[in-house]
Steps between C-alpha positions, in 0.01 A plus 500: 500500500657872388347799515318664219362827444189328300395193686268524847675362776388188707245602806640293803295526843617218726907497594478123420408584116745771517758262618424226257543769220820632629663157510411424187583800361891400716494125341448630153760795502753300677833712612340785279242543720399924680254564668377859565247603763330804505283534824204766453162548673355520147331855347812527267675768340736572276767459827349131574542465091866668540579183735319267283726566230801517637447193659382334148825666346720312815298157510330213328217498713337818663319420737189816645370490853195703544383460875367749708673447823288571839785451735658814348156697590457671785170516645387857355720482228295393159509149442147462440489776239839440290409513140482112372447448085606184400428523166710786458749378698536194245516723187738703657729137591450361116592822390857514717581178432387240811519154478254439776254709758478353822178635657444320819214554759573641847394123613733326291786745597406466856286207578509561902620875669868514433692465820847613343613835448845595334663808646762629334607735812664825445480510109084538512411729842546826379282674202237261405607244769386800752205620352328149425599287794526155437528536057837380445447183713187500251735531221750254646225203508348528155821584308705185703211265414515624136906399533362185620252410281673572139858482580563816274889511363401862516210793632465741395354885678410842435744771703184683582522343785838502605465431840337165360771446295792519769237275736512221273835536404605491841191216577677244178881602660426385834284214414693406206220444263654389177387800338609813301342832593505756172363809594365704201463856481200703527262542275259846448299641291618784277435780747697340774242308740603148549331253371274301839158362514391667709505808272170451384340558826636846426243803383613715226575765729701267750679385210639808430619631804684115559740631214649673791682208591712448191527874422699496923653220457682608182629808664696245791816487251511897496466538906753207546752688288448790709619342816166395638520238788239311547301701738535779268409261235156397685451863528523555175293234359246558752450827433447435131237234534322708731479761260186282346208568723361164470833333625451305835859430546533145658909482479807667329814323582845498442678159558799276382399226257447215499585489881239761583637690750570895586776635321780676728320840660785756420597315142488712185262233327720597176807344672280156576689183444183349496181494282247712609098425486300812550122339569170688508131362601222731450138491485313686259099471605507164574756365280863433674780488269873445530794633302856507497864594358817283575802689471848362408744495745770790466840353320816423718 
């Protein structure tokens, strides 16, 4: 089985029938055989499809997870109400190239309350890990069972979320899951917002004032150079967001990546030996979205 940019892929709904199909898909490929992952909660875009075919471009078989994930929900948070469209979600996956869409139920991914958590400690308590106690353990579960059930050679995930990225980087080092992590570079849309799904919850005017994000963000480069440290750099970015009126500023943080942790107080972030992740979450009506910019560290 290869990808193809023309034929639907297979529907799989149980882990045994995934299982099955990824073995076979092993025994007939022999020592040629990749296997990409790309792990979604479904309503794609053309990021999900940016994964989709850069795993098809890496692998033989590409294999689509589209599972909305509870234990990542908090308990006002909008599980009930995230957008769900299967059939778009499978144009979207024939279109970029999957080899298969595993859709499981919340029963067959859980069949009795999950007793396990995976903490990745340090890496996942600050930004997102603060603001929506208990997600990254969420995160931790799903994504290890997804390691467990299709033995991906590779995975594949959006740098939108870069705190999730550096989790389950971290999560795979540790545990040493037989697994490559590519992170791929965010995608947006012309005029800057990046590309979620929970956009659409947004109203016209909501939409427009989120293009503050991007439009702060791509000022960091101009502050760093001008000696900012990261306090200054908060200030900065904070100010500019809250230029919007509609901006309910959640976070803006400045932290080392992928270790996730405060930069020196006093250090010129343009002297920084270290990559740099400045993070936002912000809330426009209802809608909370997150943004960043990872900045190379300064040459020796």
């Amino acid at each position: 089985m290869t990808a193809s940019l023309t034929a639907a892929p297979a529907i799989v709904r149980t882990i045994a029938e995934l299982r099955m199909q990824i073995k076979d898909y092993r025994r007939q490929a022999g020592e040629h055989a990749s296997v990409g992952l790309v792990p979604t909660m479904g309503y794609l875009h053309e990021g999900h499809a940016s994964l989709l075919r850069r795993s098809a471009a890496d692998n033989g078989l590409t294999v689509l997870s589209i599972f909305v994930n509870p234990l990542q929900f908090g308990p006002n948070e909008d599980f009930d109400r995230y957008p769900r469209d299967e059939a778009r979600d499978l144009a979207v996956a024939a279109d970029a190239g999957a080899d298969i869409v595993f859709m499981p139920s919340v029963g067959e991914m859980y069949p009795r309350p999950a007793a396990t958590r995976v903490t990745v400690s340090g890496v996942s308590e600050r930004l997102c890990g603060a603001s929506r106690p208990g997600h990254f353990d969420g995160v931790g579960v799903v994504v290890t069972k997804l390691f467990n059930i299709v033995q991906p050679d590779k995975a594949y995930f959006g740098m939108k979320d870069a705190q999730q990225v550096a989790v389950i980087e971290r999560m795979a080092g540790d545990l040493n899951q037989p697994v490559d992590i590519v992170p791929c570079p965010i995608v947006r849309e012309a005029d800057g917002l990046a590309l979620s799904s929970r956009n659409v919850y947004l109203s016209e005017t909501e939409r427009s004032e989120a293009l503050v994000l991007s439009a702060t963000l791509a000022r960091v480069p101009e502050w760093i150079a001008a000696d900012a440290t990261a306090e200054r750099l908060k200030a900065a970015v904070t100010a500019g967001i809250a230029a919007s009126p509609l901006a309910d500023i959640d976070y803006v943080d400045v932290l080392t990546f992928p270790d996730m942790q405060p930069p020196q107080a006093d250090l010129k972030l343009s002297d920084s030996r270290e990559r740099l992740l400045v993070a936002v979450a912000v809330r426009f009506g209802r809608t909370r979205l997150i943004d960043n910019i990872l900045i190379p560290a300064a040459e020796a």
